[in-house]
VEXLUM-605946 format. One record per residue (C-alpha): x, y, z; residue in three letters; residue number from 0. Coordinates in nm, 4 decimals. Example, Ala and Ser with C-alpha at 12.3 -4.5 7.8 and 13.67 -1.06 7.14 Angstrom:
BEGIN
@east=1.2300 | north=-0.4500 | up=0.7800 | type=Ala | seq=0
@east=1.3670 | north=-0.1060 | up=0.7140 | type=Ser | seq=1
END
This chain:
BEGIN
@east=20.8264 | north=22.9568 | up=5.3403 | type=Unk | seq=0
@east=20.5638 | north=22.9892 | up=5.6390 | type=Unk | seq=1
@east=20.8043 | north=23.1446 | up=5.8561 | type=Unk | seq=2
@east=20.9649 | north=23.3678 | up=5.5974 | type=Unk | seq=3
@east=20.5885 | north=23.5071 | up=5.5417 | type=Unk | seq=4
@east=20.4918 | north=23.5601 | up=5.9237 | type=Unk | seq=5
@east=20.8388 | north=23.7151 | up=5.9621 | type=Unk | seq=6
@east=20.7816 | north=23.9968 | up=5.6937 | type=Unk | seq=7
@east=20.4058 | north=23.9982 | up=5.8229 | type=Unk | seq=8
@east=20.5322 | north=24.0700 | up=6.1826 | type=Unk | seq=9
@east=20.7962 | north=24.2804 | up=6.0476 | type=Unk | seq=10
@east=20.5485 | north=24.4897 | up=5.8372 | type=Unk | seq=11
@east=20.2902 | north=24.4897 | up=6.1100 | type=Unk | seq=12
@east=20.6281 | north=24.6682 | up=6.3854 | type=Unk | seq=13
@east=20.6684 | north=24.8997 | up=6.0747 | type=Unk | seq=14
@east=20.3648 | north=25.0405 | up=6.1192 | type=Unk | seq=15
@east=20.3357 | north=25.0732 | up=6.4582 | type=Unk | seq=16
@east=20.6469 | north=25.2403 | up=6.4559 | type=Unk | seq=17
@east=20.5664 | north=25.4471 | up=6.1534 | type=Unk | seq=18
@east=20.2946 | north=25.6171 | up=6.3309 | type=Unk | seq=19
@east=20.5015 | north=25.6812 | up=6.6524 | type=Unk | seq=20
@east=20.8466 | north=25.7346 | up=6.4753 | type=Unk | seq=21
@east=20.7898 | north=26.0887 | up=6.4324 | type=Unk | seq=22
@east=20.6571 | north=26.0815 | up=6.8273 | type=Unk | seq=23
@east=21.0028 | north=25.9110 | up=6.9302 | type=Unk | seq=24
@east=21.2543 | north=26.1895 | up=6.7882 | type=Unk | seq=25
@east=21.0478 | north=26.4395 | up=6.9362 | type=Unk | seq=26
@east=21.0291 | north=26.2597 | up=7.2741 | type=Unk | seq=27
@east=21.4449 | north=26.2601 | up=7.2138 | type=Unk | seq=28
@east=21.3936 | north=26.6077 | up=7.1614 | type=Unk | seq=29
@east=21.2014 | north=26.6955 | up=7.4736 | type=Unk | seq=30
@east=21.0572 | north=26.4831 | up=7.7686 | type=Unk | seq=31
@east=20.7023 | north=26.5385 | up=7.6815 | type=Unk | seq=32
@east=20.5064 | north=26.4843 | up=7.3812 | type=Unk | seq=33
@east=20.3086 | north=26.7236 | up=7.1709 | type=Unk | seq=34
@east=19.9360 | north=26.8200 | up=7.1950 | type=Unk | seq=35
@east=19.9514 | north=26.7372 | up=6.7891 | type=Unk | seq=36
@east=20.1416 | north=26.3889 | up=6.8566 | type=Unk | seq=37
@east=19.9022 | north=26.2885 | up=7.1714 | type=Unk | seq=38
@east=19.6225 | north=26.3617 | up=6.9512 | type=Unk | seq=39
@east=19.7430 | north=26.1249 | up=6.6408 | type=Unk | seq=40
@east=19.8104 | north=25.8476 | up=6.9113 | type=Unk | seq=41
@east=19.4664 | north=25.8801 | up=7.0117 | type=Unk | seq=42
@east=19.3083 | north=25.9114 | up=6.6895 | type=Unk | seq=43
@east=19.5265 | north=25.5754 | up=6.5689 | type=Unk | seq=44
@east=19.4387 | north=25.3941 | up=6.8823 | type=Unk | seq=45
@east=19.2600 | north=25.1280 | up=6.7655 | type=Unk | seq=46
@east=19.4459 | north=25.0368 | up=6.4569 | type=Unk | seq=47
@east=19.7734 | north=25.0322 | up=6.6682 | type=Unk | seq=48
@east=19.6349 | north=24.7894 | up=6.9459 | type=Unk | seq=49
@east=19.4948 | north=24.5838 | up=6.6838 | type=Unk | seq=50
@east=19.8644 | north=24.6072 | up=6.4995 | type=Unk | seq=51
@east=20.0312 | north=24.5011 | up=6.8159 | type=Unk | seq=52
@east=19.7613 | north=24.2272 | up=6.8825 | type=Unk | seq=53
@east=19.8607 | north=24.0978 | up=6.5322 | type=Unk | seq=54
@east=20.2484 | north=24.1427 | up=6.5599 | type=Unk | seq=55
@east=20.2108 | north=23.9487 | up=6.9142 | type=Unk | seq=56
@east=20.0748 | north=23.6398 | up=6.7252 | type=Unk | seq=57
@east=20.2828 | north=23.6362 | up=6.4706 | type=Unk | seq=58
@east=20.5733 | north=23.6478 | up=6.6541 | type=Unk | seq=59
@east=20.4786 | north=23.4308 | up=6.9214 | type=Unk | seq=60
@east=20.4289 | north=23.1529 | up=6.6299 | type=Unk | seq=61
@east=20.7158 | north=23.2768 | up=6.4525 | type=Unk | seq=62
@east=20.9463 | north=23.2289 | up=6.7927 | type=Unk | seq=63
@east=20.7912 | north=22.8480 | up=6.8351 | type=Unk | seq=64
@east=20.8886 | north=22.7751 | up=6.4799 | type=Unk | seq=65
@east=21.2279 | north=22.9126 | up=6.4866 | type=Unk | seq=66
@east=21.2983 | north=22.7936 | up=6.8712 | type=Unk | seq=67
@east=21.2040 | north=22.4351 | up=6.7610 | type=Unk | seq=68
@east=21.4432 | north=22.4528 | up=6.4820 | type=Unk | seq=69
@east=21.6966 | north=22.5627 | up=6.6413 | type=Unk | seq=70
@east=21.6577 | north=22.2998 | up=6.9209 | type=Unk | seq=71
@east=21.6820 | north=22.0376 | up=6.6822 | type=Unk | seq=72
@east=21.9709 | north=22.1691 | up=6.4873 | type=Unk | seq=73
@east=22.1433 | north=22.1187 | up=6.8563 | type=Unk | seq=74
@east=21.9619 | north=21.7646 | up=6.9418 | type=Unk | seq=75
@east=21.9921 | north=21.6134 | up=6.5880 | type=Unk | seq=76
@east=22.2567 | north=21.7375 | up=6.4239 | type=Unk | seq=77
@east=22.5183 | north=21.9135 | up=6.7054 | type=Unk | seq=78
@east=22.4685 | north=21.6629 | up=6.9966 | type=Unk | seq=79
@east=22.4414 | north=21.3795 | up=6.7615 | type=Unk | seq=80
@east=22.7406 | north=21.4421 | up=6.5804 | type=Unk | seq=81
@east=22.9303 | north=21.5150 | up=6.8702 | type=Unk | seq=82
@east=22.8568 | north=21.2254 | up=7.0267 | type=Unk | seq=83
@east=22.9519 | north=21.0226 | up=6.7518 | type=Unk | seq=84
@east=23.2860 | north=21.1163 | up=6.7078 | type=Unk | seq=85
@east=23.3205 | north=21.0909 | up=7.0822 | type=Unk | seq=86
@east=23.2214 | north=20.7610 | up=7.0577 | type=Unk | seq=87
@east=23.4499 | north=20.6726 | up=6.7449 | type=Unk | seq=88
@east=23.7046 | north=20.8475 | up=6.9566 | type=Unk | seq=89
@east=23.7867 | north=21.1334 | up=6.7085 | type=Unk | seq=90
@east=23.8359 | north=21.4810 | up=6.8648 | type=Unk | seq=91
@east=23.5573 | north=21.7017 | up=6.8821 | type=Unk | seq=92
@east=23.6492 | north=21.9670 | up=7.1455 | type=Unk | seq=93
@east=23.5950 | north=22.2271 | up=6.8667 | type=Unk | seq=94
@east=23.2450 | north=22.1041 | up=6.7585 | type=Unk | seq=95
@east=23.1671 | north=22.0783 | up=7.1606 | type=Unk | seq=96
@east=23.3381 | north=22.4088 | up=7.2503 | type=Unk | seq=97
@east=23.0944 | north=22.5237 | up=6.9682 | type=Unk | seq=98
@east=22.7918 | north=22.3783 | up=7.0899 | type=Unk | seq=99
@east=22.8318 | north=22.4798 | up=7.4310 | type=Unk | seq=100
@east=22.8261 | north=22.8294 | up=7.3617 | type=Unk | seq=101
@east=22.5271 | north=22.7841 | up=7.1173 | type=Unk | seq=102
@east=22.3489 | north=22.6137 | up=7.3719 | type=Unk | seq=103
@east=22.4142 | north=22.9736 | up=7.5832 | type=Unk | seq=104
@east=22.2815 | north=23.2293 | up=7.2871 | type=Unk | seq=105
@east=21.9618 | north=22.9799 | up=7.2433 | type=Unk | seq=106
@east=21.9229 | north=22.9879 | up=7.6529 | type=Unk | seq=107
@east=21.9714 | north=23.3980 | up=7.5762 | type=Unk | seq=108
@east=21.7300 | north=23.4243 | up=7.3096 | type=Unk | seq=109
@east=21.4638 | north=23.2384 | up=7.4944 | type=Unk | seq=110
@east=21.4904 | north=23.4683 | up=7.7493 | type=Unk | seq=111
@east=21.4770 | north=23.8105 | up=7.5505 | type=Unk | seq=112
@east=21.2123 | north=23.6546 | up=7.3789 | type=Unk | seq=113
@east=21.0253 | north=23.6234 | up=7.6805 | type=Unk | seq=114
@east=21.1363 | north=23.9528 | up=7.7834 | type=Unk | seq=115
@east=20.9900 | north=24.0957 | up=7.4719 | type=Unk | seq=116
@east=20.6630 | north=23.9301 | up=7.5357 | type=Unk | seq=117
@east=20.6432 | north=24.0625 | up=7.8497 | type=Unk | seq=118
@east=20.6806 | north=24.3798 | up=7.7186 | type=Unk | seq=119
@east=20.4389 | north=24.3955 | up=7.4391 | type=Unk | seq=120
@east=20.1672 | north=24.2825 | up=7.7148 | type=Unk | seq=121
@east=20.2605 | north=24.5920 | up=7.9193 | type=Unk | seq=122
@east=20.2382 | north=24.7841 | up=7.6306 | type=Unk | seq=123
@east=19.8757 | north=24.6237 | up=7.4811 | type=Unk | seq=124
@east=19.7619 | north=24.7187 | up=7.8375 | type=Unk | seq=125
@east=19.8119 | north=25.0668 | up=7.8039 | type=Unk | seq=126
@east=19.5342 | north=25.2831 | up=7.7250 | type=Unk | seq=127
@east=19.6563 | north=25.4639 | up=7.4469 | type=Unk | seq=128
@east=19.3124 | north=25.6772 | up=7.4668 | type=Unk | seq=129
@east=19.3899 | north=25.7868 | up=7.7477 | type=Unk | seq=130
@east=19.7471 | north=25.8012 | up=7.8355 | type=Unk | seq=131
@east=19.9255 | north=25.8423 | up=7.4842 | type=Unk | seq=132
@east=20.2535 | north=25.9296 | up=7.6784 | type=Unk | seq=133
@east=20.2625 | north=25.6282 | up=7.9157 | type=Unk | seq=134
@east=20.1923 | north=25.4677 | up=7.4904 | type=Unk | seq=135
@east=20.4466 | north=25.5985 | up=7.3336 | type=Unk | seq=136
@east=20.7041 | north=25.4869 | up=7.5998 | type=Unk | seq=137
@east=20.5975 | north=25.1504 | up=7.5691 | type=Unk | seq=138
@east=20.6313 | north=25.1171 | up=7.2076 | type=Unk | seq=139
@east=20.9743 | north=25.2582 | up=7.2388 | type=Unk | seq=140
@east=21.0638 | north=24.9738 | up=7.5494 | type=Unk | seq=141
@east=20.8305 | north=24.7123 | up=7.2835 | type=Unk | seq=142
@east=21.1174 | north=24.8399 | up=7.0158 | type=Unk | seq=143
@east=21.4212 | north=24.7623 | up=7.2114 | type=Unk | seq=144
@east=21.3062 | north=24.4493 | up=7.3540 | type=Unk | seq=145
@east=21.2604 | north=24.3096 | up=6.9544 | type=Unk | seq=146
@east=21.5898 | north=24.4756 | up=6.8477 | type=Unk | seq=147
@east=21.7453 | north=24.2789 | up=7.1751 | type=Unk | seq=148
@east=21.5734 | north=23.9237 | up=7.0161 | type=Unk | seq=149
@east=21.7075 | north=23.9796 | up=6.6799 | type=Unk | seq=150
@east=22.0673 | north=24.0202 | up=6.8226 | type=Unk | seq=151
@east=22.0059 | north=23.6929 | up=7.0152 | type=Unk | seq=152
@east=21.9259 | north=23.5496 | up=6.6153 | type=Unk | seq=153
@east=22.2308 | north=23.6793 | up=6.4669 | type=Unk | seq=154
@east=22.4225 | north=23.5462 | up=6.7586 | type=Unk | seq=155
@east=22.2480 | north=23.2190 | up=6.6852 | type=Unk | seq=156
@east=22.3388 | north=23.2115 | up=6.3217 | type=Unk | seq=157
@east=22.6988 | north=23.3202 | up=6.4092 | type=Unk | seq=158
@east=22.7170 | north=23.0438 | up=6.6258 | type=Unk | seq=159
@east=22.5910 | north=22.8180 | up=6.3364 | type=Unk | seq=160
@east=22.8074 | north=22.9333 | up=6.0775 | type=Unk | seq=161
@east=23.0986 | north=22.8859 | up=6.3450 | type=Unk | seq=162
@east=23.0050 | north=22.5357 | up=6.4125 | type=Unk | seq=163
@east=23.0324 | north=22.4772 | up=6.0325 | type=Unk | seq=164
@east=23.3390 | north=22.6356 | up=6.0117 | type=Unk | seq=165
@east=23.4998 | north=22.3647 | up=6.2806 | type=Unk | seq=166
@east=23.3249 | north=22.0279 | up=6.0884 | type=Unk | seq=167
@east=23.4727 | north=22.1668 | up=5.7705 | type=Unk | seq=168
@east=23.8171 | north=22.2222 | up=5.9652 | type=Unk | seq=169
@east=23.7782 | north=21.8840 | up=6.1623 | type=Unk | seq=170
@east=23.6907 | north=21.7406 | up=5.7889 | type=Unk | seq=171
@east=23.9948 | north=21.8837 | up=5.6414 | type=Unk | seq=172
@east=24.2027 | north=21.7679 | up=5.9053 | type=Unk | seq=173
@east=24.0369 | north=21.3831 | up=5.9222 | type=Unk | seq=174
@east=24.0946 | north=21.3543 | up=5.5164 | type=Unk | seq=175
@east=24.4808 | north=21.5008 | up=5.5711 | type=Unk | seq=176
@east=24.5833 | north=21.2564 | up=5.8837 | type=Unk | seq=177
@east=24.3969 | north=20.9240 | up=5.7550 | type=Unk | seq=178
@east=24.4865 | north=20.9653 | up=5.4014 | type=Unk | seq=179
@east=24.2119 | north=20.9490 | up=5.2529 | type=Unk | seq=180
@east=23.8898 | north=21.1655 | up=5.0687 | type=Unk | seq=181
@east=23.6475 | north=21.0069 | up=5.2717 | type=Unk | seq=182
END
């Protein structure tokens, strides 16, 4: 419940941000430079935005440790773990390994767009939106497609999960068909 509450905090707090420099991004689409009327409301939000961003940072930061734990231990405890165990029983479990393997890969990928994203949002924090509301605006649009980039990597993730499900249930099917039983 935690999570689900700093995810649509964090969530809320991008919305703003991006809010107040959404009508600043089609323009910039529109024309390399921003204008004197958009510069001015960057300035004028300033403050509120940095403190936004410094909020959105910590949420997400805490958000990514909760969600990267989980997902490690839905790997260690329950992937590796079962693998292992029909390994060891000497059942088949190429599927549930081929499965894991490339889970293992999207985690490895979201850690890293997550850190990419961090990255990002420092660069952006360090910009002084007072004074450079271009060099800003830029950032928060770079800050945007890093996050869009990490919530990719989480679909992946839950693709990966749902296809891992998919194989026990096949693997199940198949167990209860060739031993006869309805274990």
């Amino acid at each position: 419940m935690k999570q689900i509450v700093l995810g649509i905090t964090g969530a809320f707090m991008l919305f703003v941000v991006i809010a107040l420099t959404a009508p600043l991004a089609i323009a910039q689409s529109q024309s390399e430079q921003l204008s004197d009327e958009q510069r001015a409301r960057i300035i004028t939000n300033c403050t509120s935005m940095k403190n936004t961003l410094t909020q959105l940072k910590a949420s997400d930061a805490l958000l990514r440790v909760n969600r990267g734990k989980a997902y490690e231990s839905l790997r260690l405890r329950l992937m590796d773990t079962f693998n292992s165990r029909l390994s060891s029983n000497s059942l088949d479990a190429e599927g549930m390994v081929s499965v894991t393997k490339s889970y293992d890969s999207t985690l490895s990928d979201f850690r890293t767009a997550y850190l990419v994203y961090e990255r990002q949002l420092t660069v952006t924090m360090r910009v002084d939106c007072s004074k450079d509301p271009d060099a800003f605006h830029a950032a928060i649009l770079e800050s945007r497609t890093k996050r869009a980039a990490v919530h990719a990597k989480v679909l992946e993730l839950h693709s990966r999960i749902d296809d891992y499900k998919t194989v026990v249930n096949d693997f199940y099917e198949d167990f209860k068909r060739v031993s006869g039983s309805d274990a």
